[in-house]
C-alpha positions in Angstrom: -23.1 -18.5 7.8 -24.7 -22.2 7.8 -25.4 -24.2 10.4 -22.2 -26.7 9.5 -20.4 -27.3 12.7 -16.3 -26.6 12.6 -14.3 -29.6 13.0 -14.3 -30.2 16.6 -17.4 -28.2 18.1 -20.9 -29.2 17.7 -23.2 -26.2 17.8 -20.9 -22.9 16.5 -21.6 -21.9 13.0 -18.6 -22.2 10.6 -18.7 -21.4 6.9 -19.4 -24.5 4.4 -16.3 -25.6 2.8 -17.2 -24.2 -0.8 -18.4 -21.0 1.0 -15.0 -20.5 2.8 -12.6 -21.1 -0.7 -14.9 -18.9 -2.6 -14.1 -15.7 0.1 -10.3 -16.8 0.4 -10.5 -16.5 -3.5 -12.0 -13.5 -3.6 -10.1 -11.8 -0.3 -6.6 -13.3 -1.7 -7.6 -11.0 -4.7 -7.9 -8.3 -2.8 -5.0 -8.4 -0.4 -2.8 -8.9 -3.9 -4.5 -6.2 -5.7 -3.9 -3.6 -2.7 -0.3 -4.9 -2.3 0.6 -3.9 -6.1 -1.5 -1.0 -5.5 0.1 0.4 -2.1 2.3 3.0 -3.5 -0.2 4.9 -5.6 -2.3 4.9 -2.6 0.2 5.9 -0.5 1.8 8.4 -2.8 -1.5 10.2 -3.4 -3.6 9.3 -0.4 -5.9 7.6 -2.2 -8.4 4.7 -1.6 -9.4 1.7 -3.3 -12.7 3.3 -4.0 -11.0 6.4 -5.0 -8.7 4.6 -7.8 -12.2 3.0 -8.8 -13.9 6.2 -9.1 -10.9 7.5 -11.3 -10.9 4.7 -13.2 -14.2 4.9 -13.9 -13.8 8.7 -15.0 -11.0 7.8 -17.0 -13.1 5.4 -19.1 -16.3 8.2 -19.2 -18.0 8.0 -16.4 -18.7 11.5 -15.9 -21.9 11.8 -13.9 -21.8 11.7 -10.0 -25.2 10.0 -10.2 -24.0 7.0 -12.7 -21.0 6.9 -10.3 -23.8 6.1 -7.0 -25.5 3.3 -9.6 -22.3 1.5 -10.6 -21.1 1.7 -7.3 -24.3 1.4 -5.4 -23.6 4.0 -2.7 -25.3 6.7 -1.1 -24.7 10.3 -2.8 -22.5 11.6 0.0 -20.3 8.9 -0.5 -19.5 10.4 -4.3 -19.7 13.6 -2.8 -17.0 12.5 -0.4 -14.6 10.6 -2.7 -14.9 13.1 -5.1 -14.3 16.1 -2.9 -11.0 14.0 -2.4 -9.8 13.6 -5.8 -10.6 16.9 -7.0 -8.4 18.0 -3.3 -5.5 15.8 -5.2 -6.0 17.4 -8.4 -6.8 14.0 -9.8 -10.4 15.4 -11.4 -12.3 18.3 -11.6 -16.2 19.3 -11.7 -17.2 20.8 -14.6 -21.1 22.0 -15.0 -22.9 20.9 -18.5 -23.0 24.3 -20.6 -26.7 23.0 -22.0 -27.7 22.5 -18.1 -25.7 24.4 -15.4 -27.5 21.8 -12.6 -25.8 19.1 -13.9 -21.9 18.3 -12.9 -19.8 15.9 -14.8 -16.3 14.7 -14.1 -13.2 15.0 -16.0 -9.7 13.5 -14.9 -6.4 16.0 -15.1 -3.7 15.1 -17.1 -2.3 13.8 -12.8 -5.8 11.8 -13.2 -4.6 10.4 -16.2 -1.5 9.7 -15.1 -2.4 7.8 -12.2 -4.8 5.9 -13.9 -2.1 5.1 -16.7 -0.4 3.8 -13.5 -2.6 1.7 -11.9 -3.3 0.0 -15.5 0.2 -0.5 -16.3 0.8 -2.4 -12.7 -2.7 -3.9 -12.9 -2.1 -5.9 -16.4 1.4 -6.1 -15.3 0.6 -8.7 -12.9 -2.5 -10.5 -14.4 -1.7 -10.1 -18.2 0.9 -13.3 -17.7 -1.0 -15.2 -15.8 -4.5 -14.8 -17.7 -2.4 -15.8 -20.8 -1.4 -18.9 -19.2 -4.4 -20.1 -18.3 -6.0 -22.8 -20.7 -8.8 -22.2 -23.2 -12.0 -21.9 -21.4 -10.8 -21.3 -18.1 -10.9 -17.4 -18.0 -14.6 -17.3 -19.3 -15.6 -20.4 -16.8 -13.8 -18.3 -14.2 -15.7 -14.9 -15.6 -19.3 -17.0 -15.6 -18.9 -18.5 -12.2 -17.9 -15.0 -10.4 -21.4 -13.7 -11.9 -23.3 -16.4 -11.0 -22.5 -16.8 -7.7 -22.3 -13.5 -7.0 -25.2 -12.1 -8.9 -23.9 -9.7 -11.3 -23.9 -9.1 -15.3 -20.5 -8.1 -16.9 -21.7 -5.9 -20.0 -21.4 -7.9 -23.0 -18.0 -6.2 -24.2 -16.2 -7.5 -21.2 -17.0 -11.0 -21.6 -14.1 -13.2 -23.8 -15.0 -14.5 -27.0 -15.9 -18.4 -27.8 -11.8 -19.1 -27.2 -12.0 -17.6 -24.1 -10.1 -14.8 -24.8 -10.5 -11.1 -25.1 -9.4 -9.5 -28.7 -6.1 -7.8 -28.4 -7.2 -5.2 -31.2 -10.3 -4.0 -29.1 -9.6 -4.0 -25.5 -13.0 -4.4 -23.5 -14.4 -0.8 -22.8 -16.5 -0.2 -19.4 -19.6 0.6 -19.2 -22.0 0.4 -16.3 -22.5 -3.5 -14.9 -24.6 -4.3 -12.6 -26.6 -7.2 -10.2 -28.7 -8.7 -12.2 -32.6 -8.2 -11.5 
């Protein structure tokens, strides 16, 4: 919080005016993307972080440990989540045949499912409304979020000079993270 004083009072703390659009930006977001998501949640009794985690499978993920970078959590928080996905039959734990110690993470064909889900309402929503947006805007949009907020998109999830992503190669995830 600054020290800017709310309309009205003199001495309480209030958020600067730039400060308070960029959270309703960001918590607008959220509210919308957990309304679309509700039902899958619901339906499996999943989490945000949960969908995130499958997600992340889904795209190759596999390893608890890249899953506590990306995510930057303790490891009984992966332990947790996980523990609840494989519970929905969402994933399972597989140990590496060349190293028995080491656990990776597959989704089911449910896993893949639900991620095919949560895709398909995802781009549902924003694929009309990205395309509508003039040229430039979506990589302006993409380069402020990472400056202000201090975190690198991998270079494959970054439009092109147009501003736009290729449709022939969707962007693939790979580990992000802030920058240092």
């Amino acid at each position: 919080m600054s020290t800017t004083a709310k309309p009205g009072s003199s001495t309480e703390p209030w958020l600067d005016p730039d400060v308070e659009a960029f959270v309703r930006i960001y918590d607008a977001w959220k509210q919308t993307s957990g309304r679309l998501l509700k039902r899958l949640w619901r339906e499996k009794g999943l989490t945000e972080r949960r969908l995130f985690i499958l997600a992340m499978v889904q795209r190759g993920e596999s390893r608890p440990s890249h899953l506590i970078e990306a995510l930057d959590v303790l490891p009984s928080t992966i332990t947790f989540e996980t523990d609840k996905l494989v519970k929905a039959g969402l994933i399972t734990r597989e140990a590496l045949p060349s190293d028995r110690r080491v656990v990776r993470l597959l989704p089911t064909a449910e896993g893949v499912a639900v991620y095919r889900e949560m895709v398909e309402v995802l781009n549902g929503y924003l694929r009309p409304r990205i395309a509508a947006l003039a040229p430039g805007e979506l990589a302006a949009y993409l380069r402020v979020g990472q400056a202000v907020i201090g975190w690198t998109l991998p270079a494959e999830l970054n439009p092109d000079e147009s501003g736009r992503f290729s449709e022939a190669s969707p962007p693939r995830a790979s580990r992000a993270g802030p920058k240092t």
